[in-house]
mmJSON file of the N, C-alpha and C atoms, coordinates in Angstrom:
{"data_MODEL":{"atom_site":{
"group_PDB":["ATOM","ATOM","ATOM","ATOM","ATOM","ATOM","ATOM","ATOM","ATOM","ATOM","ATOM","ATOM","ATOM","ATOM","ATOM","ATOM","ATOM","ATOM","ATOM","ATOM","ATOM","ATOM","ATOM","ATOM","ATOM","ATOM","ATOM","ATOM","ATOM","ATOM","ATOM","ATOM","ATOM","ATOM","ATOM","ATOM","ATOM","ATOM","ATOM","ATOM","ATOM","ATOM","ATOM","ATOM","ATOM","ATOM","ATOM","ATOM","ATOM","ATOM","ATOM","ATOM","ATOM","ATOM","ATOM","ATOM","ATOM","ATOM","ATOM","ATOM","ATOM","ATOM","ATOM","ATOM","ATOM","ATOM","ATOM","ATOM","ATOM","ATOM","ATOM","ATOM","ATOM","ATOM","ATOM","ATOM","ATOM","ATOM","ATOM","ATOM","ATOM","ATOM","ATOM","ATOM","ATOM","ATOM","ATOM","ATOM","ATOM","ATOM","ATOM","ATOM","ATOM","ATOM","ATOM","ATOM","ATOM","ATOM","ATOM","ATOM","ATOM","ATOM","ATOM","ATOM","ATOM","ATOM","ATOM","ATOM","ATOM","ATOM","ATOM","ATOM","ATOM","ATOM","ATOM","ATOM","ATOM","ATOM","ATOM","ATOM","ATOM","ATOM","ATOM","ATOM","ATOM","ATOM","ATOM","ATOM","ATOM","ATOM","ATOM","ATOM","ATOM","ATOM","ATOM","ATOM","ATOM","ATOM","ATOM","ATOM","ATOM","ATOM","ATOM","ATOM","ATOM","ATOM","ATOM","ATOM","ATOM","ATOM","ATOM","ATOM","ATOM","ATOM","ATOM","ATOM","ATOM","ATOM","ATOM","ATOM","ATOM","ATOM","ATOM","ATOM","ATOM","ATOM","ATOM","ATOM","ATOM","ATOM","ATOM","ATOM","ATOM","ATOM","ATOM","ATOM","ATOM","ATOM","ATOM","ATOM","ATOM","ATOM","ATOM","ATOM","ATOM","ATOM","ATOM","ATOM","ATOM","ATOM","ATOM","ATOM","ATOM","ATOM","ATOM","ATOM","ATOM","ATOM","ATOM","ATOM","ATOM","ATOM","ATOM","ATOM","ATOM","ATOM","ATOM","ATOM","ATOM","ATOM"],
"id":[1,2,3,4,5,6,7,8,9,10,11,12,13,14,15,16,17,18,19,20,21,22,23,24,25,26,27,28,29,30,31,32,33,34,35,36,37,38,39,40,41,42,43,44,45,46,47,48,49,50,51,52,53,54,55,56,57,58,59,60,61,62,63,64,65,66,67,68,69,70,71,72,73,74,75,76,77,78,79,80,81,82,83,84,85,86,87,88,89,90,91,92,93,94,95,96,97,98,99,100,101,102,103,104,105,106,107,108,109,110,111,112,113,114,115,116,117,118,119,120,121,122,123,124,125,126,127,128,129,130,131,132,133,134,135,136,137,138,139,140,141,142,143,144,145,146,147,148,149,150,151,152,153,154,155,156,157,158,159,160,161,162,163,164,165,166,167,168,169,170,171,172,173,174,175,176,177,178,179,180,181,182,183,184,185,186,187,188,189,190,191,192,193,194,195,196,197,198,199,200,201,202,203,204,205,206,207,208,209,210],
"type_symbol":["N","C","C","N","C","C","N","C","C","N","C","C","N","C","C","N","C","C","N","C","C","N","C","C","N","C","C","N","C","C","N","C","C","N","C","C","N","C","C","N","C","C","N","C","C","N","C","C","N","C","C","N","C","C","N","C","C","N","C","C","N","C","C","N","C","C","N","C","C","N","C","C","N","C","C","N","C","C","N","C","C","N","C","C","N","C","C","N","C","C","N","C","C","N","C","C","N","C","C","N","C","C","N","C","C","N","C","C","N","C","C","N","C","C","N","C","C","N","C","C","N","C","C","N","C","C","N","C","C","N","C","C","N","C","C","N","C","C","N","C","C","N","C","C","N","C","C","N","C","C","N","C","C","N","C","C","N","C","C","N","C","C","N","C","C","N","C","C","N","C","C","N","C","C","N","C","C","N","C","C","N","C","C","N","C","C","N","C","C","N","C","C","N","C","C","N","C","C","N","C","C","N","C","C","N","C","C","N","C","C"],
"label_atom_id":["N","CA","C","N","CA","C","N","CA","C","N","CA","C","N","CA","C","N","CA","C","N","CA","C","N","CA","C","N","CA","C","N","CA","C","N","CA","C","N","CA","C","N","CA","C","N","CA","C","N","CA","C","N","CA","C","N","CA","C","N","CA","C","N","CA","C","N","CA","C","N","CA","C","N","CA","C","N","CA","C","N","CA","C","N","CA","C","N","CA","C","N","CA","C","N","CA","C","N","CA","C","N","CA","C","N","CA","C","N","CA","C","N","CA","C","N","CA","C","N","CA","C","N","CA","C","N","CA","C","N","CA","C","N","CA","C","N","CA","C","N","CA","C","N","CA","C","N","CA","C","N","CA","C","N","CA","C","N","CA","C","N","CA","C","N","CA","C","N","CA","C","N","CA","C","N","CA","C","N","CA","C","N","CA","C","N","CA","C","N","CA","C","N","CA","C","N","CA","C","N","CA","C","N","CA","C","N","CA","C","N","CA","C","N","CA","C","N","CA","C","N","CA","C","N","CA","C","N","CA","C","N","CA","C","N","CA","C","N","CA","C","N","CA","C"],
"label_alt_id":[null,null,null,null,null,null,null,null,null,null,null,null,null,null,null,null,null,null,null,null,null,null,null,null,null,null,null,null,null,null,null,null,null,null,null,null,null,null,null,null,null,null,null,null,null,null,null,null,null,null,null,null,null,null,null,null,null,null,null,null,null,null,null,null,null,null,null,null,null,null,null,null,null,null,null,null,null,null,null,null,null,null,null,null,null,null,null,null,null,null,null,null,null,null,null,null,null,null,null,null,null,null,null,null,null,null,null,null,null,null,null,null,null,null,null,null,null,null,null,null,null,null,null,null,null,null,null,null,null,null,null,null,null,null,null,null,null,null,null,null,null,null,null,null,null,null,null,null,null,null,null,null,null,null,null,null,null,null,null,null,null,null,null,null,null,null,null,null,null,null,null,null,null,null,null,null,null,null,null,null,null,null,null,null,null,null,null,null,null,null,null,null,null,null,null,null,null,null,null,null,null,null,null,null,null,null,null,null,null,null],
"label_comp_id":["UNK","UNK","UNK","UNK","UNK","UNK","UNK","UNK","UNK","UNK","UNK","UNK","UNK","UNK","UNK","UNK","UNK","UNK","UNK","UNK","UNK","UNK","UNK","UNK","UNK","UNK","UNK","UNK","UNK","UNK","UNK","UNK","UNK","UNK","UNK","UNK","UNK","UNK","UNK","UNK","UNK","UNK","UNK","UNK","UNK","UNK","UNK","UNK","UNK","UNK","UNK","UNK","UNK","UNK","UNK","UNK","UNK","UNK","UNK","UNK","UNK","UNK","UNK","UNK","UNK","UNK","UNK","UNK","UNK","UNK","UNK","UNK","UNK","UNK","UNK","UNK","UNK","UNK","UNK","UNK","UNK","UNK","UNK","UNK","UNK","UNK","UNK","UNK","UNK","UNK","UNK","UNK","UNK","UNK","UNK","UNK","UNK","UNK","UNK","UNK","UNK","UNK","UNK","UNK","UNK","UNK","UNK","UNK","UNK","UNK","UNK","UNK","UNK","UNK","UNK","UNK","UNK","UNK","UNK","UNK","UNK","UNK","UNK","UNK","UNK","UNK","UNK","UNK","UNK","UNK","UNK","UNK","UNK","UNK","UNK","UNK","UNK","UNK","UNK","UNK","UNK","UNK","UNK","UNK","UNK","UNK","UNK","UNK","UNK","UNK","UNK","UNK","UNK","UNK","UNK","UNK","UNK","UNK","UNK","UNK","UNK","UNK","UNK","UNK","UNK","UNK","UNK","UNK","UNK","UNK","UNK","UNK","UNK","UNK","UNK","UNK","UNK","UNK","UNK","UNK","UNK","UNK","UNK","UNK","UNK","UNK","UNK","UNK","UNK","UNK","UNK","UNK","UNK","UNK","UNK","UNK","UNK","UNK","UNK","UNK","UNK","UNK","UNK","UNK","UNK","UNK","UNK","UNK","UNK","UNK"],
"label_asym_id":["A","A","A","A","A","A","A","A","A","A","A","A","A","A","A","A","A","A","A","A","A","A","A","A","A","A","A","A","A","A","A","A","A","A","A","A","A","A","A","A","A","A","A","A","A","A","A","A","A","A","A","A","A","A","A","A","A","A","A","A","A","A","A","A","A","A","A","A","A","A","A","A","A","A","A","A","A","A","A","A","A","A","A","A","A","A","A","A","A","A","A","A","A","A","A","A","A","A","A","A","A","A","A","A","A","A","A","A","A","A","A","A","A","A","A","A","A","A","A","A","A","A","A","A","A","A","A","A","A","A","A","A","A","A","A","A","A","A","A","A","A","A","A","A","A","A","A","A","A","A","A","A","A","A","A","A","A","A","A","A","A","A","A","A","A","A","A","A","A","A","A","A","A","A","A","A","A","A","A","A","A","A","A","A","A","A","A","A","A","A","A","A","A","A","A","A","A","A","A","A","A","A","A","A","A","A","A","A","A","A"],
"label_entity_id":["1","1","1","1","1","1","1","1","1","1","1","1","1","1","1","1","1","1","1","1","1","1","1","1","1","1","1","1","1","1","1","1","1","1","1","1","1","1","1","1","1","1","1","1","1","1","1","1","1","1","1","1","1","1","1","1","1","1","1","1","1","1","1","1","1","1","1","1","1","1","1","1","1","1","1","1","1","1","1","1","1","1","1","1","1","1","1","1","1","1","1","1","1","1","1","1","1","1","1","1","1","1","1","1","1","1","1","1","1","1","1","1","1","1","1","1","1","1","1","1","1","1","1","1","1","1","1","1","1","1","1","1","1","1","1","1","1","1","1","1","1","1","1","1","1","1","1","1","1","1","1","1","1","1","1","1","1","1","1","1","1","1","1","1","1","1","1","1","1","1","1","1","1","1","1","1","1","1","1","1","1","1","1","1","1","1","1","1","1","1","1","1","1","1","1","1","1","1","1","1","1","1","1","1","1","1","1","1","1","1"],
"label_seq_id":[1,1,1,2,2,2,3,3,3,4,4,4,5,5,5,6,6,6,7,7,7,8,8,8,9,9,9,10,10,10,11,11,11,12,12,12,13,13,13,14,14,14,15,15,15,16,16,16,17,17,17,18,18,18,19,19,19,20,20,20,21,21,21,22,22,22,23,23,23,24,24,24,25,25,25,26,26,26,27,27,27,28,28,28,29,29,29,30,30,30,31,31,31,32,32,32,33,33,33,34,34,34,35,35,35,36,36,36,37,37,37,38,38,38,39,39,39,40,40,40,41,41,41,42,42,42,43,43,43,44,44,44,45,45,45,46,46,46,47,47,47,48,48,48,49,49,49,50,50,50,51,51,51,52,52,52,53,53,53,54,54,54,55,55,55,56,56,56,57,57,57,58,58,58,59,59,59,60,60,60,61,61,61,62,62,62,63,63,63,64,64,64,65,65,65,66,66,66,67,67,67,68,68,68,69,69,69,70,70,70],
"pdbx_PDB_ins_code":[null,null,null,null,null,null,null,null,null,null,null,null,null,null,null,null,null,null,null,null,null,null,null,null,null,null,null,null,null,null,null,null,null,null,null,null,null,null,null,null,null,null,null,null,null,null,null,null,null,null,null,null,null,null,null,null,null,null,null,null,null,null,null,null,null,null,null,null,null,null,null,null,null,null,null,null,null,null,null,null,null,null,null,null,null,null,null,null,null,null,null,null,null,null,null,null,null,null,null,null,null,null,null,null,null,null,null,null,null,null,null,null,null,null,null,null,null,null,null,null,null,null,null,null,null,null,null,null,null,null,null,null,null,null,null,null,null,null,null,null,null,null,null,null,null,null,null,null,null,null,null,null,null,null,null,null,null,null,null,null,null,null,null,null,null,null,null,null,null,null,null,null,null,null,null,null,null,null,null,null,null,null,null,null,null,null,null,null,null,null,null,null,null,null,null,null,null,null,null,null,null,null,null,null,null,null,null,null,null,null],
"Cartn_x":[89.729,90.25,89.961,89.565,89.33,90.237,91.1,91.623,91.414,89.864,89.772,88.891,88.315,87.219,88.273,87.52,88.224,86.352,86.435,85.043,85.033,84.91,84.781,84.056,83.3,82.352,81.987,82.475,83.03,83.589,83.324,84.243,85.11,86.532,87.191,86.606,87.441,87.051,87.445,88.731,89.816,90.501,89.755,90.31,91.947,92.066,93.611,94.542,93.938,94.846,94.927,93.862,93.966,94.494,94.615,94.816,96.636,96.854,98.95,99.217,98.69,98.779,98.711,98.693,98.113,99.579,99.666,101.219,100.808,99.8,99.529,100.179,101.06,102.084,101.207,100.885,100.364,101.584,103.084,103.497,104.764,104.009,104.864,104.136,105.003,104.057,104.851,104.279,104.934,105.72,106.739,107.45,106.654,107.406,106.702,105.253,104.979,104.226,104.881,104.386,105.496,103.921,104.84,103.953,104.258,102.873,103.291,103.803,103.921,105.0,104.102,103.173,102.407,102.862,103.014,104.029,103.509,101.814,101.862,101.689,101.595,101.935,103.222,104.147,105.452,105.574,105.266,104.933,104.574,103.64,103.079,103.929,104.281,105.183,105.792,106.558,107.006,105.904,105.062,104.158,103.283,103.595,102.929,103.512,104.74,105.634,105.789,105.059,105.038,104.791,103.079,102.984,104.597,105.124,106.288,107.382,107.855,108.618,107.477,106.75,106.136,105.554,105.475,105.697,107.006,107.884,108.681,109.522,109.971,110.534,109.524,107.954,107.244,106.574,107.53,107.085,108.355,109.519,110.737,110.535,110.069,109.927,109.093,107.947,106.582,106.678,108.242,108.536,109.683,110.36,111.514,110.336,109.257,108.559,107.738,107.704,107.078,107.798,109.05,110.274,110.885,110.748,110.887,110.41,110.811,110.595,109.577,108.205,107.15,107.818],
"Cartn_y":[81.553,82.358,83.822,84.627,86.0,86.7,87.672,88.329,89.546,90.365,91.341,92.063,93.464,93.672,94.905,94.89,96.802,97.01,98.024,98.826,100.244,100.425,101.311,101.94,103.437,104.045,105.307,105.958,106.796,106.872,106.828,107.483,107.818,108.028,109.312,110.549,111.675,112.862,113.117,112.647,112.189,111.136,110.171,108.547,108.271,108.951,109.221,109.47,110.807,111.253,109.973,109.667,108.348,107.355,107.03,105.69,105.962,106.92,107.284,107.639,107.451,107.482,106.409,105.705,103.799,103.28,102.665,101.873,100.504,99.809,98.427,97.565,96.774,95.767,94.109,92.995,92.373,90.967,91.445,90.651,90.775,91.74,91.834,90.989,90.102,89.546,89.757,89.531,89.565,88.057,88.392,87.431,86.149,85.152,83.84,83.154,83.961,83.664,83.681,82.468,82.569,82.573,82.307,81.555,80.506,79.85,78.584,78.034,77.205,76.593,76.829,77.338,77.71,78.335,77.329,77.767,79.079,79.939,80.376,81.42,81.669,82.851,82.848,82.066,82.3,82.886,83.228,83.552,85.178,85.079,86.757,87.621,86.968,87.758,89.288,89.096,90.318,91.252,90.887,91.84,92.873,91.8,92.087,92.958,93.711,94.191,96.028,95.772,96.794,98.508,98.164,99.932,100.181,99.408,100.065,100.693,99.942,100.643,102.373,101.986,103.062,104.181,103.996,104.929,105.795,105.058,105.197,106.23,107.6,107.959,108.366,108.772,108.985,107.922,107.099,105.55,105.663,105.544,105.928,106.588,108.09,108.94,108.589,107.846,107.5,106.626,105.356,104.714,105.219,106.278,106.622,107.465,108.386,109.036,107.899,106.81,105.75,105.312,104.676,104.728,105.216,106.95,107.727,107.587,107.817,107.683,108.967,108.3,109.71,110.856],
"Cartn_z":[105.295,106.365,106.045,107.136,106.831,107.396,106.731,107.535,107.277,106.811,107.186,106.283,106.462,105.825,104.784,103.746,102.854,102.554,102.828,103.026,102.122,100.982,99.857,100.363,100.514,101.421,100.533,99.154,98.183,97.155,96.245,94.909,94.773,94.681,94.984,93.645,94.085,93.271,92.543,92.155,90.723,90.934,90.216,90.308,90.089,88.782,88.467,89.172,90.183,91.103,92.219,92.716,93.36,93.246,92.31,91.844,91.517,91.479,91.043,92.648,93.46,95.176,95.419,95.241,95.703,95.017,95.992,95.699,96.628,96.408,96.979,96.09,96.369,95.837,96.459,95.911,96.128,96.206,95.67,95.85,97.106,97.539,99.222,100.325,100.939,101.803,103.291,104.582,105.47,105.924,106.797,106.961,107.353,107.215,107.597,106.669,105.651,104.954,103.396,102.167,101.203,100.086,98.756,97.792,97.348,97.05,96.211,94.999,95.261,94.033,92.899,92.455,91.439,90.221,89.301,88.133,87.509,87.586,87.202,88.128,88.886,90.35,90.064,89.909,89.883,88.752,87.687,86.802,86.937,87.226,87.697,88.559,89.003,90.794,89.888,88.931,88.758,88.109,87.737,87.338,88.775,89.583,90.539,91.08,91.053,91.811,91.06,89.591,89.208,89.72,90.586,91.226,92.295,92.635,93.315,92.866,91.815,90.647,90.006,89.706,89.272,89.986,91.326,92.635,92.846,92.382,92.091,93.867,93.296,94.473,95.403,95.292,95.962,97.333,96.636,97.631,98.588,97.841,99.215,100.056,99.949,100.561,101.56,101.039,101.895,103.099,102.764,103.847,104.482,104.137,104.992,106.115,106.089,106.756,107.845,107.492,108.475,109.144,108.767,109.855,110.538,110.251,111.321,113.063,114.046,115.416,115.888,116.098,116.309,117.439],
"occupancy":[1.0,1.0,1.0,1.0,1.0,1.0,1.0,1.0,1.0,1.0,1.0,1.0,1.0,1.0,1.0,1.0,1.0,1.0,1.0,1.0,1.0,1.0,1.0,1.0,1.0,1.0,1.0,1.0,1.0,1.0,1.0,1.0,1.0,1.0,1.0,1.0,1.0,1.0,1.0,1.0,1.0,1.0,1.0,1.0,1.0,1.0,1.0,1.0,1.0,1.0,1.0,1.0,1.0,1.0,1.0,1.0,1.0,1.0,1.0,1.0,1.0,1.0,1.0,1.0,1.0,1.0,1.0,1.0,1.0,1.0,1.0,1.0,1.0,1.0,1.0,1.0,1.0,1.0,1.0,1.0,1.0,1.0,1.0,1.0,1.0,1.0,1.0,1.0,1.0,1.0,1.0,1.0,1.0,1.0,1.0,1.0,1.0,1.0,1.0,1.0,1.0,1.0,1.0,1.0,1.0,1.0,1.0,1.0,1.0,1.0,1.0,1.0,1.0,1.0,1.0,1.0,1.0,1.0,1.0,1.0,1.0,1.0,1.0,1.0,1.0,1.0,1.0,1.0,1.0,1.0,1.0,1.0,1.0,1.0,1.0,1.0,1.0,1.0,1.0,1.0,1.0,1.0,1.0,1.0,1.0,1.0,1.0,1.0,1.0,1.0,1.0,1.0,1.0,1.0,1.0,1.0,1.0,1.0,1.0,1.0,1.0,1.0,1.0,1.0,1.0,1.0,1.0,1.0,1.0,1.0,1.0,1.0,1.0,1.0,1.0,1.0,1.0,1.0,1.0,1.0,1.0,1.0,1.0,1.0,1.0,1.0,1.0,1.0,1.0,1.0,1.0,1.0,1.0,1.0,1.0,1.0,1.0,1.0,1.0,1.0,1.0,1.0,1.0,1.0,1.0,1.0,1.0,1.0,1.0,1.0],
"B_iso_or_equiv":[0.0,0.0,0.0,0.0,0.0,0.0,0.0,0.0,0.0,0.0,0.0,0.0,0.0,0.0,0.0,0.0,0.0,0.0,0.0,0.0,0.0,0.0,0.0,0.0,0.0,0.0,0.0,0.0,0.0,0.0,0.0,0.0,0.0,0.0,0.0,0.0,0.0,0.0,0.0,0.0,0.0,0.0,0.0,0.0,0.0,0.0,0.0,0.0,0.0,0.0,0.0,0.0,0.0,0.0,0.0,0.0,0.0,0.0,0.0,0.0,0.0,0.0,0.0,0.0,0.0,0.0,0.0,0.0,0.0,0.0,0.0,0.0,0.0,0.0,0.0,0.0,0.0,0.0,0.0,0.0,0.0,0.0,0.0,0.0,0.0,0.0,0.0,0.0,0.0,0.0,0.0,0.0,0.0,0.0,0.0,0.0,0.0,0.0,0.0,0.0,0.0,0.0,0.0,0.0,0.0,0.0,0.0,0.0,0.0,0.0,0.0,0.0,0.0,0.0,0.0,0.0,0.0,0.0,0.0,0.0,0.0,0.0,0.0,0.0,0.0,0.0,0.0,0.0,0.0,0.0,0.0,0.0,0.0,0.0,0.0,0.0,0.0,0.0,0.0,0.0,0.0,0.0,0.0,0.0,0.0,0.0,0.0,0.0,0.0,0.0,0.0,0.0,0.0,0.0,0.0,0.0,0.0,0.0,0.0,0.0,0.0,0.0,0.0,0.0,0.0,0.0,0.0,0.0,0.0,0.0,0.0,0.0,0.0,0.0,0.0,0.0,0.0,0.0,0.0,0.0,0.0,0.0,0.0,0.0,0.0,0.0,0.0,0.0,0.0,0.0,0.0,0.0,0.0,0.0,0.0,0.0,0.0,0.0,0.0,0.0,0.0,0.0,0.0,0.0,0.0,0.0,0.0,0.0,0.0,0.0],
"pdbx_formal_charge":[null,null,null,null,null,null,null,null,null,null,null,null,null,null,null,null,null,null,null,null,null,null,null,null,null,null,null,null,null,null,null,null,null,null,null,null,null,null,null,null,null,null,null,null,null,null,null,null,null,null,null,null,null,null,null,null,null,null,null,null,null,null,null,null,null,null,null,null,null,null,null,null,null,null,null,null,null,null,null,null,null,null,null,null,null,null,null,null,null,null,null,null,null,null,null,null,null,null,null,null,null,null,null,null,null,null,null,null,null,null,null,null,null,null,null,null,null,null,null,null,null,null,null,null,null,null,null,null,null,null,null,null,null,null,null,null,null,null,null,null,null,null,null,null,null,null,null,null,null,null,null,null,null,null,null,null,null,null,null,null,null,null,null,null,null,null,null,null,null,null,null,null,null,null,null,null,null,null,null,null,null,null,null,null,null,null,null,null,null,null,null,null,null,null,null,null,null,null,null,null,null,null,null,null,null,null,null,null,null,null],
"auth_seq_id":[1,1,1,2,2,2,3,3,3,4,4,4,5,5,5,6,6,6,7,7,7,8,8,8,9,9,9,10,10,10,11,11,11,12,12,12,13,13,13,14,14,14,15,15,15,16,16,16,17,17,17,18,18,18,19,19,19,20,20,20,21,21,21,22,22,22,23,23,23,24,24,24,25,25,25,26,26,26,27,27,27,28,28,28,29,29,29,30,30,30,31,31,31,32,32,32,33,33,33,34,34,34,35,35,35,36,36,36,37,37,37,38,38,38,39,39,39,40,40,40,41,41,41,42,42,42,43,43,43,44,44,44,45,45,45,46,46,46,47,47,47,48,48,48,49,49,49,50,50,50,51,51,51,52,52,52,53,53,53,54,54,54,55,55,55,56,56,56,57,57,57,58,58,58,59,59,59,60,60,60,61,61,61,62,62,62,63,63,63,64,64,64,65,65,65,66,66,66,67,67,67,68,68,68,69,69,69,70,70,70],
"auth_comp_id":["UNK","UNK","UNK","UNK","UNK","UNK","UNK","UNK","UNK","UNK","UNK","UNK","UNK","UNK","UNK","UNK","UNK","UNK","UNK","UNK","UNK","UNK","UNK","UNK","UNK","UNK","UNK","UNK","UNK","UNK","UNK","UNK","UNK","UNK","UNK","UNK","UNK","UNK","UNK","UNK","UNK","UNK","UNK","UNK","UNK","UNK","UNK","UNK","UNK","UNK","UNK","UNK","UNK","UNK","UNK","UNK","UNK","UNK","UNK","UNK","UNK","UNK","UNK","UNK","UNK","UNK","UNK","UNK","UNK","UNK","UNK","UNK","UNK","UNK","UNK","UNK","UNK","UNK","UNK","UNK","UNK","UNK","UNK","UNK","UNK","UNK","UNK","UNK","UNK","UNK","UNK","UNK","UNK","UNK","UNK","UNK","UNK","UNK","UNK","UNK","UNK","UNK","UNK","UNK","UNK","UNK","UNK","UNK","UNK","UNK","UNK","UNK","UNK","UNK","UNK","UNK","UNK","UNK","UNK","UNK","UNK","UNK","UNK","UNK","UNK","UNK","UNK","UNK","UNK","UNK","UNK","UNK","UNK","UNK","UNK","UNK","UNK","UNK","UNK","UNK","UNK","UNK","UNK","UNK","UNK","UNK","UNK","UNK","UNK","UNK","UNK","UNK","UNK","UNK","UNK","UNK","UNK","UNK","UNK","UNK","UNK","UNK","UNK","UNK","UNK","UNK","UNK","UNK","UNK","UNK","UNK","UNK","UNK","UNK","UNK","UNK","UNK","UNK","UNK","UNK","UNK","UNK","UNK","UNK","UNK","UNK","UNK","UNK","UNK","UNK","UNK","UNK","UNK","UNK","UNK","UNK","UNK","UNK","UNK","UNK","UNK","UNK","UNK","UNK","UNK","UNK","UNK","UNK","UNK","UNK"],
"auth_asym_id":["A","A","A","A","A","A","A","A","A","A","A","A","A","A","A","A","A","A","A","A","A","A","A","A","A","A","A","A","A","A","A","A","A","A","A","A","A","A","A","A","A","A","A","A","A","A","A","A","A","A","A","A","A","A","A","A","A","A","A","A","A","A","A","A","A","A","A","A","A","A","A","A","A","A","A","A","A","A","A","A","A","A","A","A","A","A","A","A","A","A","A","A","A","A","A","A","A","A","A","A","A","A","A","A","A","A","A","A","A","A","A","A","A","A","A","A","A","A","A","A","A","A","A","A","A","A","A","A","A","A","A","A","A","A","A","A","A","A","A","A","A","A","A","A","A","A","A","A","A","A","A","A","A","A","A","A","A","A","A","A","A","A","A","A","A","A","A","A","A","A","A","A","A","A","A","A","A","A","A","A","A","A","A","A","A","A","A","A","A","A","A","A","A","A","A","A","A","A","A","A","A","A","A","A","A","A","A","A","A","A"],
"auth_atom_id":["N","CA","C","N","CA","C","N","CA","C","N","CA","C","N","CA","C","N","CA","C","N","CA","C","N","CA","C","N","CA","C","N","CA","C","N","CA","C","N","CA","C","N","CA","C","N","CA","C","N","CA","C","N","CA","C","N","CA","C","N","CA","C","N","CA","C","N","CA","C","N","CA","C","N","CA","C","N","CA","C","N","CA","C","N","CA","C","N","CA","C","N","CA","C","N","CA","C","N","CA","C","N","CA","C","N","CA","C","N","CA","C","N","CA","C","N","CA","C","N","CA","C","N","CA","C","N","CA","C","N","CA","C","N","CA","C","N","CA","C","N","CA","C","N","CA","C","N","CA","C","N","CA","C","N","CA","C","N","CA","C","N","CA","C","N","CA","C","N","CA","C","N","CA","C","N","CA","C","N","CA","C","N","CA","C","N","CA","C","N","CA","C","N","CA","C","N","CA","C","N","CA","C","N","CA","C","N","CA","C","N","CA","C","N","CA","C","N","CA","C","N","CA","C","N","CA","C","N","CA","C","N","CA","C","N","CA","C","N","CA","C","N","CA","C"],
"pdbx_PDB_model_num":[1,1,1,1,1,1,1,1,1,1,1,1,1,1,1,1,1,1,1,1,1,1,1,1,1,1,1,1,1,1,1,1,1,1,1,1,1,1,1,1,1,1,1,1,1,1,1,1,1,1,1,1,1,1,1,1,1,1,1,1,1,1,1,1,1,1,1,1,1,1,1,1,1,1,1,1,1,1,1,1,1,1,1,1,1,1,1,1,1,1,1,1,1,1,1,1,1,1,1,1,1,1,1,1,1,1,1,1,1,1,1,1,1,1,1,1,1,1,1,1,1,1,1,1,1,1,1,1,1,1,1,1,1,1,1,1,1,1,1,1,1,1,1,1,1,1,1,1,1,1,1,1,1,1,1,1,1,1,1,1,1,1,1,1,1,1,1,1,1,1,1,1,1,1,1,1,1,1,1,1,1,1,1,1,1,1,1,1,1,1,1,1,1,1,1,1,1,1,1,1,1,1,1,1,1,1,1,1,1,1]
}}}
């Protein structure tokens, strides 16, 4: 199943700086979709959850500004 393209197009210009901006969590999923009983995914899940913790308040901030009403 495809659900979609990520298209790299650039470098960034300080990876570092990039890369402490990126708060992609892989173990957020949207509703109605789960994981499997996979002893060792189950396993990982909290690792997976790490850049959010380590975003730390810059990530709150980032979704209280998306929930805002344009």
């Amino acid at each position: 199943m495809v659900v979609g393209v990520l298209e790299c197009t650039r470098n960034p210009e300080n990876s570092h700086a990039a890369s402490e901006r990126a708060a992609f969590a892989s173990a957020h999923v949207v509703p109605g979709i789960s994981f499997s009983p996979d002893k060792v995914l189950q396993a990982r899940l909290p690792a997976h959850k790490t850049p959010k913790f380590r975003a730390g308040k810059r990530l709150r901030e980032a979704i209280k500004a998306l929930q805002r009403p344009c």
